[in-house]
C-alpha positions as CSV (number, residue, x, y, z in Angstrom):
1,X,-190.8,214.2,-39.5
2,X,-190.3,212.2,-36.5
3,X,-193.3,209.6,-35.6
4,X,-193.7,209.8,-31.9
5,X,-196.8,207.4,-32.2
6,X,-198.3,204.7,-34.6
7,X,-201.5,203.7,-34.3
8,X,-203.0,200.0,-34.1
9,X,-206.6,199.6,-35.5
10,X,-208.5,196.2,-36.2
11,X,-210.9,199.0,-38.6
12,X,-213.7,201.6,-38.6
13,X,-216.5,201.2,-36.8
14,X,-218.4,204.4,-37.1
15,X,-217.9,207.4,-39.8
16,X,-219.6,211.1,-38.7
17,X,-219.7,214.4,-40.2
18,X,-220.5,216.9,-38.2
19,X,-220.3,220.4,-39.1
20,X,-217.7,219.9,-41.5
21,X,-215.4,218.0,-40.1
22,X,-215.5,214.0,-40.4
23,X,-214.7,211.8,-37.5
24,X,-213.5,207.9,-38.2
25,X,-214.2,205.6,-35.0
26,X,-211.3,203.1,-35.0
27,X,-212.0,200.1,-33.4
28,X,-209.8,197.4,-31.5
29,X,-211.3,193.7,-31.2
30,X,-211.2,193.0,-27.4
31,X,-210.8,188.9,-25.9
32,X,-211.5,190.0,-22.6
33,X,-214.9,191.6,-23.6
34,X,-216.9,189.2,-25.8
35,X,-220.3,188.8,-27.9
36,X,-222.6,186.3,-26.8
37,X,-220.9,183.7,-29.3
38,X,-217.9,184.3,-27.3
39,X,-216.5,186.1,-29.9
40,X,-214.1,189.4,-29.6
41,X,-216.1,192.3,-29.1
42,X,-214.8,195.6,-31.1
43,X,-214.4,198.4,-28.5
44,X,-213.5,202.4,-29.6
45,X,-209.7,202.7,-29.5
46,X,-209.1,206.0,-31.1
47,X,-210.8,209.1,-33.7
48,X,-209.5,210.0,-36.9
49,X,-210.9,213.7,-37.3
50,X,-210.3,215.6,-41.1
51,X,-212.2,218.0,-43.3
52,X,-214.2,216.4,-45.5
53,X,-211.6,217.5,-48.3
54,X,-208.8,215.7,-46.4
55,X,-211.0,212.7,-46.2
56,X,-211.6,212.6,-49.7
57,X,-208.2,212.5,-50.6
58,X,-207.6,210.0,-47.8
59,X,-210.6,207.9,-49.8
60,X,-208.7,208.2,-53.2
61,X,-205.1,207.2,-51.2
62,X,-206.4,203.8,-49.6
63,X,-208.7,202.8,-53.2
64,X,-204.7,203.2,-55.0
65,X,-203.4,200.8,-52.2
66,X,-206.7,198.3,-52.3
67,X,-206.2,198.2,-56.0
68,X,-202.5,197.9,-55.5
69,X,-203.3,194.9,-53.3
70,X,-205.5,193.1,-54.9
71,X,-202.9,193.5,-58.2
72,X,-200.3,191.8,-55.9
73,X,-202.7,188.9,-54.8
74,X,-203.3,187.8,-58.4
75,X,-200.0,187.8,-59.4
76,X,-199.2,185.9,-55.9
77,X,-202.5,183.5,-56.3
78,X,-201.2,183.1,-60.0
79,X,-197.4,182.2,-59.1
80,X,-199.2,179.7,-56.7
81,X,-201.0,177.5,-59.5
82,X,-197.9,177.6,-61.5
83,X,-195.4,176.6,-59.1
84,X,-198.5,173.3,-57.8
85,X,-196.1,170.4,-58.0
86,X,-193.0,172.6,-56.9
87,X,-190.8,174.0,-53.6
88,X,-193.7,176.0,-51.5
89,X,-194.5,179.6,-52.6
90,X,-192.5,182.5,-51.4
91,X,-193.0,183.4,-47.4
92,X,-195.5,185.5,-46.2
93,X,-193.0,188.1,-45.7
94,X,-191.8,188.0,-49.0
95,X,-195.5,188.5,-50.4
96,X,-195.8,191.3,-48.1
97,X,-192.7,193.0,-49.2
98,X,-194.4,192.6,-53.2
99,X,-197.3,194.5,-51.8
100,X,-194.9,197.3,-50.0
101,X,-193.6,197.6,-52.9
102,X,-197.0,198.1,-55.4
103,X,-198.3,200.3,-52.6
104,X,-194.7,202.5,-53.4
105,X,-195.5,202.5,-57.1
106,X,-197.6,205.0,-59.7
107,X,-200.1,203.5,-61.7
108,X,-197.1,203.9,-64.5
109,X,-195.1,201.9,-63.1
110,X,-192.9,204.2,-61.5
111,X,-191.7,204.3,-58.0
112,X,-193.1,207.0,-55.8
113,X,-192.0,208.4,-52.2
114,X,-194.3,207.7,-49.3
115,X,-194.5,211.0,-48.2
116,X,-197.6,212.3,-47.5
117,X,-199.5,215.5,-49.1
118,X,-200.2,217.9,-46.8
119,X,-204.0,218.4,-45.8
120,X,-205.6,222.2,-44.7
């Protein structure tokens, strides 16, 4: 599958269902517009739309990588308090590849593609 297009979101603003169908607001933080604290204002930058089946299994998808996350930030924060006293902790590069690569593995252990599953 070719990728003519990625997609850059700071997050979800809104969520909708309508008639069946969910729509995801992504959102984009914006400098020029701001709050009144002078703060980056989020601004609509896109819709994800999917049957609510789809985004159920989207929902289960992205709690696997939060938990896969958060696995790789203890062992990270852990590998931080042993190491206190010795050469800095590895770059942030390196900690992001150790998340890549819990995101890339089953609960088991083992390694799994990143292909996709094919919604209706």
């Amino acid at each position: 599958m070719d990728m003519d297009k990625a997609l850059f979101s700071d997050g979800i603003g809104r969520i909708s269902v309508i008639g069946g169908i969910v729509r995801a607001d992504l959102i984009t933080l914006s400098p020029p517009e701001t709050d009144s604290g002078g703060q980056p204002r989020p601004v609509l930058s896109g819709r994800l739309v999917m049957s609510i089946e789809a985004f159920l299994r989207s929902t289960e998808k992205m709690q696997e990588a939060v938990q896969a996350i958060s696995r790789a930030q203890q062992q990270s924060s852990g590998a931080k308090v042993a190491s206190q006293g010795q050469p800095p902790s590895p770059s942030q590069s390196q900690s992001d590849q150790k998340i890549e690569r819990a995101l890339t593995t089953d609960q088991t252990g083992q390694a799994t593609s990143n292909t996709t599953h094919p919604f209706p």
